[in-house]
C-alpha positions in Angstrom: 95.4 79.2 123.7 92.1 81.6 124.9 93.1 85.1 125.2 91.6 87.5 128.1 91.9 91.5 127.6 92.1 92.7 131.0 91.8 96.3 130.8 93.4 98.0 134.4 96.2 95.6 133.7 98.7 97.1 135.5 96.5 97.9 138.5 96.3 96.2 141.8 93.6 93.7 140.8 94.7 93.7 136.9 97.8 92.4 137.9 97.1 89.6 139.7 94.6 87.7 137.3 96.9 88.7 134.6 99.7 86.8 136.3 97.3 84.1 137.2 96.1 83.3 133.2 99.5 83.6 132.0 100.6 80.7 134.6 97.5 78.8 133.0 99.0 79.5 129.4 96.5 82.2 128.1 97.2 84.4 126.2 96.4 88.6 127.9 96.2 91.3 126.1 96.6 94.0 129.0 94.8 97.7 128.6 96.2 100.3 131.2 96.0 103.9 130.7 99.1 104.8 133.3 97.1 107.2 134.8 99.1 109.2 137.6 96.2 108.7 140.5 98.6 106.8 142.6 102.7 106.3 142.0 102.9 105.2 138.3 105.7 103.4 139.7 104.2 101.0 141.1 102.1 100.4 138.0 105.2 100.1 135.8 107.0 97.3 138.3 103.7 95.6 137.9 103.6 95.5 134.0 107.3 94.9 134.0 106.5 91.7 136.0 103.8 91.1 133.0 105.8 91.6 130.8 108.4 89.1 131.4 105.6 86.2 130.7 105.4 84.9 127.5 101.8 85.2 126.0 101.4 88.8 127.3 100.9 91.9 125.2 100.6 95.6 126.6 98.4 98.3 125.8 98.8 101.8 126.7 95.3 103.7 126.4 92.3 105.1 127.9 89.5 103.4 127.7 87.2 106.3 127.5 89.2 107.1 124.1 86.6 106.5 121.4 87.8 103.6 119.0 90.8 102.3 121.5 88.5 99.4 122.6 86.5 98.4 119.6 90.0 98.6 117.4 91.6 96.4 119.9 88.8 93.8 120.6 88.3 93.6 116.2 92.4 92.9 116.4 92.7 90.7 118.8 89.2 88.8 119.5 89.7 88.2 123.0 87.6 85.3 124.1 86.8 86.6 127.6 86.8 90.2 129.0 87.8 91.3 132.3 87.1 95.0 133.2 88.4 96.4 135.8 89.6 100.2 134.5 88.1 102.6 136.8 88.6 105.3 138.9 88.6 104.2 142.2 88.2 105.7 145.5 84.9 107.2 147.4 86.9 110.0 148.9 88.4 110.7 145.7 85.4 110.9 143.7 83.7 114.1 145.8 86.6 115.7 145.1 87.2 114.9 141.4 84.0 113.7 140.3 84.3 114.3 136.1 87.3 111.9 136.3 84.6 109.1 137.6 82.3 110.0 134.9 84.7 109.9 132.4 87.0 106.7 133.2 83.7 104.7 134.7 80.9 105.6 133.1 82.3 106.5 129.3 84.9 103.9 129.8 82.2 101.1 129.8 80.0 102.3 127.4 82.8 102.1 125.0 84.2 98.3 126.3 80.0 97.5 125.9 80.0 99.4 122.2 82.9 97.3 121.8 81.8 93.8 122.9 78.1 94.5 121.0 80.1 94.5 117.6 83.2 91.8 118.5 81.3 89.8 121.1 83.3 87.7 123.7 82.5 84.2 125.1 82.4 86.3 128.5 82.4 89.1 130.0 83.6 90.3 134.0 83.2 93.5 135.1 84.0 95.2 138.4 81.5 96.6 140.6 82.5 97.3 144.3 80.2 96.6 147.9 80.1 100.3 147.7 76.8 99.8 145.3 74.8 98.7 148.4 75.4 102.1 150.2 72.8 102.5 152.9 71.6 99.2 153.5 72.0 97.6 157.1 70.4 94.0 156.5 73.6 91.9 156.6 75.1 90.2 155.3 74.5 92.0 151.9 73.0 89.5 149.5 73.0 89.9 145.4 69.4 90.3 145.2 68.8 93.0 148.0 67.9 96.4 146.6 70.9 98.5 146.3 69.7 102.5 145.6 70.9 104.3 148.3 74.8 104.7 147.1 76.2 107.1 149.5 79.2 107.9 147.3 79.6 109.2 143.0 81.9 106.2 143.1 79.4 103.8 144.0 76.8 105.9 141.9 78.8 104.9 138.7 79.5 101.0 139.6 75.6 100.5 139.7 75.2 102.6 136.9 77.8 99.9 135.3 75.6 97.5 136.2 72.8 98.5 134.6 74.6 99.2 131.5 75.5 96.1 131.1 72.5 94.5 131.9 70.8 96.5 129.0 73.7 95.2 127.0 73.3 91.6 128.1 69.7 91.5 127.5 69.3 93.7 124.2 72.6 92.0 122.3 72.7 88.4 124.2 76.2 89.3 125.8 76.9 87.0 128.6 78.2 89.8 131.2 79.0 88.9 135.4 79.7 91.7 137.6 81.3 91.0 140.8 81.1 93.1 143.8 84.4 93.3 145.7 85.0 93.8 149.3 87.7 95.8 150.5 90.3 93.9 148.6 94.4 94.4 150.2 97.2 92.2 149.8 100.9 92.7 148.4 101.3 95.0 145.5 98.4 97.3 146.9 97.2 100.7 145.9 98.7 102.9 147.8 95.3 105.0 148.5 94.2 102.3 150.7 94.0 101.9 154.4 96.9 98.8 154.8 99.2 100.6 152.3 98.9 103.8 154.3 98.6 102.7 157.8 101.9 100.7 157.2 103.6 103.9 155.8 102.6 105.9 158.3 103.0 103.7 161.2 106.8 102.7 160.1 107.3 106.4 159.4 106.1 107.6 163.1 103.2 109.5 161.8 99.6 108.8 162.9 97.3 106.9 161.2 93.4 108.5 160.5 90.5 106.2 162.3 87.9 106.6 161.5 84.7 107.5 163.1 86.6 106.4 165.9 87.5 103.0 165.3 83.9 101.8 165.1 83.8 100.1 162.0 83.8 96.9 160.3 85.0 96.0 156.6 85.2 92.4 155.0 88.3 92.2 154.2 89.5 90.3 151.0 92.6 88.8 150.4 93.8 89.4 146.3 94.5 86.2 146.3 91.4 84.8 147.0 89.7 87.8 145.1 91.6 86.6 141.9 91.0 83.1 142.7 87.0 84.1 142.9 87.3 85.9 138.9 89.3 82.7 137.8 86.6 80.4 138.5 83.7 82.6 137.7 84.9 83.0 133.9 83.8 79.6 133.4 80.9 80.4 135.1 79.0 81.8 131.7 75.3 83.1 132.6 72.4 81.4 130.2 70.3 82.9 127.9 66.8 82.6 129.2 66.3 79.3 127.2 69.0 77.5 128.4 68.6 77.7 131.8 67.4 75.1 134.4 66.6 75.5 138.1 68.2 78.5 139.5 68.7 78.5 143.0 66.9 81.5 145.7 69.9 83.0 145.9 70.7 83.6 142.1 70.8 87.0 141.1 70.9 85.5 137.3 68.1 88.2 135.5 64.9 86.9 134.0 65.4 88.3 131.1 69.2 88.2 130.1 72.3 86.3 130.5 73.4 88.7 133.3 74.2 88.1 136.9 76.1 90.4 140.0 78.2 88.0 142.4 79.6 89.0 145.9 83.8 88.1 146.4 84.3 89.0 150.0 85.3 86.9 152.7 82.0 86.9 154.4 83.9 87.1 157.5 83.7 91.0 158.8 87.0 92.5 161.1 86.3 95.3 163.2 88.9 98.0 162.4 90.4 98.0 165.3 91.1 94.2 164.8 92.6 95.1 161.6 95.2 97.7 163.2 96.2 95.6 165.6 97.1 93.1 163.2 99.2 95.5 161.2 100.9 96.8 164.5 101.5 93.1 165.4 103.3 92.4 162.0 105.3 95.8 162.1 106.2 95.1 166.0 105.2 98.8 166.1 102.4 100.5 168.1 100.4 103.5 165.9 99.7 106.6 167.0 96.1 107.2 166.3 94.2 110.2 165.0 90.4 109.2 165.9 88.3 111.0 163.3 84.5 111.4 162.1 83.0 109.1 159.6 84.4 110.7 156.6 81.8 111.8 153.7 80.4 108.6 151.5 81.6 106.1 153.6 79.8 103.0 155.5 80.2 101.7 158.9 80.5 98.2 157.9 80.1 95.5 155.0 79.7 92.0 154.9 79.1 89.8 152.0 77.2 86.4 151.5 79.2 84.5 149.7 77.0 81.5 148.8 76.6 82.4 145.3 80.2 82.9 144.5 80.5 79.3 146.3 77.7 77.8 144.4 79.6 79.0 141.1 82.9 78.5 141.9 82.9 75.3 144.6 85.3 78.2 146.5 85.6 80.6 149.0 87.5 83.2 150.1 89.7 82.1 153.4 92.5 84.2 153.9 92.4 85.2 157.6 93.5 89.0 158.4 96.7 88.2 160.1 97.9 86.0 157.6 97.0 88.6 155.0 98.5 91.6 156.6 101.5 89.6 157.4 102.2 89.0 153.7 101.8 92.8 152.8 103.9 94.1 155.5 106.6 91.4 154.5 106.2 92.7 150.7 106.1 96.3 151.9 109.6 95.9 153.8 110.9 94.3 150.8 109.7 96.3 148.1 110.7 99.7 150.2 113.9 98.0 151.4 112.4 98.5 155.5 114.2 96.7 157.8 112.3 94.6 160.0 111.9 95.2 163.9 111.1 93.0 166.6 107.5 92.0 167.2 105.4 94.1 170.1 105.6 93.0 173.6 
């Protein structure tokens, strides 16, 4: 039985593989520090849900707390790491900017301090499309330059990936980062656009757009997010003398058993597209508050996806209405909402 030790186990992401390598019969031993950011309760239905698998074990800790991950790594041995413990949020990070430093940049130094003297078979580690910032060649490739972030969030996610590059190449730690694209589905944070254009629009209170609607995101299902980390853990980066031909597109470094991989849908929806398909699934119209572009954020991303496919043999395919569909019907459960009638 491998065991994974998914640190942001109870988080929106965190959850889902978790749920997906119990199903497979590993063992997860889930890190989450509980933080109040968003509705702890919506963390602790999560880890109750976790909980009732057999094969999982739950940790409540920081992961910036010195010790917490190199005393749980020496316990337990996990053969795979998955880190996704972060502060998340660009809006969020210009107005509470230490907590980012803390949970995102100390965080991983301690998971990396952790892994150099307990090493893992393999390690993932979340980085976000945020990291390519001011770059408007698209799609965004793996191997484009990526120094203009536009946000301290996306600052410390390519300060991650440095890190662990460092770490990869200095200690032989085989380490992938994966860059997500605007990730929704059921069991979303609540912070994000779906989540609060739902609220809002069943609650008769405009939703913010914007710099006006003129916008595009690639939207990512979780599903196919989690389905993206499941197949890149076997995925393990070579050392420089184990390698072969590496394709063009291969971010893999030259000089360490690194590599950064895109898990988008490499299929971008204008944001207006995406409200209608909310409004369409709530049979409700929203009332609109059009807006500037709001400090840090992009007009629009869209991933290539060929490496992840060239990994994996997968790739994302979740079409927006499908994917909204299934969040409004878990959003009318979960808050007890009763339906309406489609719009005419």
């Amino acid at each position: 039985m491998p065991t994974a030790l998914v640190t942001g186990a109870a988080g929106f992401i965190g959850a889902n593989i978790s749920q997906k390598l119990l199903r497979e019969g590993w063992r997860v031993i889930g890190q989450d520090a509980m933080t109040d950011y968003y509705d702890v309760r919506l963390k602790e239905r999560r880890e109750q849900q976790l909980l009732q698998q057999p094969g999982y074990r739950s940790v409540h800790a920081r992961v910036e707390e010195p010790g917490c991950l190199i005393d749980l790594m020496a316990a337990e041995k996990p053969d795979v790491v998955i880190h996704l413990a972060a502060q998340a949020g660009v809006r969020y990070s210009i107005e509470a900017p230490r907590s980012y430093l803390e949970a995102n940049l100390i965080g991983t130094y301690e998971l990396l301090e952790a892994a150099r003297a307990h090493p893992p078979k393999h390690m993932l580690l979340a980085s976000t499309s945020s990291v390519y910032g001011a770059n408007e060649a698209m799609p965004y490739t793996e191997r484009d330059k990526a120094d203009s972030q536009m946000s301290f969030y996306a600052a410390t996610k390519k300060a991650n990936e440095a890190m662990a590059h460092s770490y990869a190449h200095l200690y032989h730690l085989p380490v992938t980062m994966f860059r997500f694209f605007t990730v929704y589905g059921p069991w979303g944070r609540p912070d994000m656009a779906l989540f609060k254009f739902t609220r809002n629009t069943l609650e008769g209170r405009p939703i913010d757009v914007y710099n006006h609607g003129d916008m595009m995101r690639d939207f990512t299902y979780v599903d196919d997010l989690t389905d993206g980390i499941r197949g890149l853990i076997d995925a393990v980066p070579p050392g420089t003398e184990e390698r072969g031909e590496v394709p063009e597109f291969d971010s893999l470094s030259p000089v360490a058993p690194w590599r950064v991989v895109n898990i988008g849908n490499a299929d971008p929806v204008r944001l207006m597209v995406f409200i209608e398909a909310i409004e369409d699934a709530l049979g409700m119209e929203a009332k609109k508050n059009f807006m500037e572009m709001q400090a840090g954020d992009v007009k629009a991303t869209w991933a290539d996806t060929r490496l992840l496919e060239h990994l994996t043999g997968k790739r994302p395919a979740t079409d927006i209405r499908t994917g909204v569909g299934r969040f409004v019907d878990w959003y009318r459960d979960y808050y007890q909402v009763r339906p309406r009638d489609k719009r005419t």
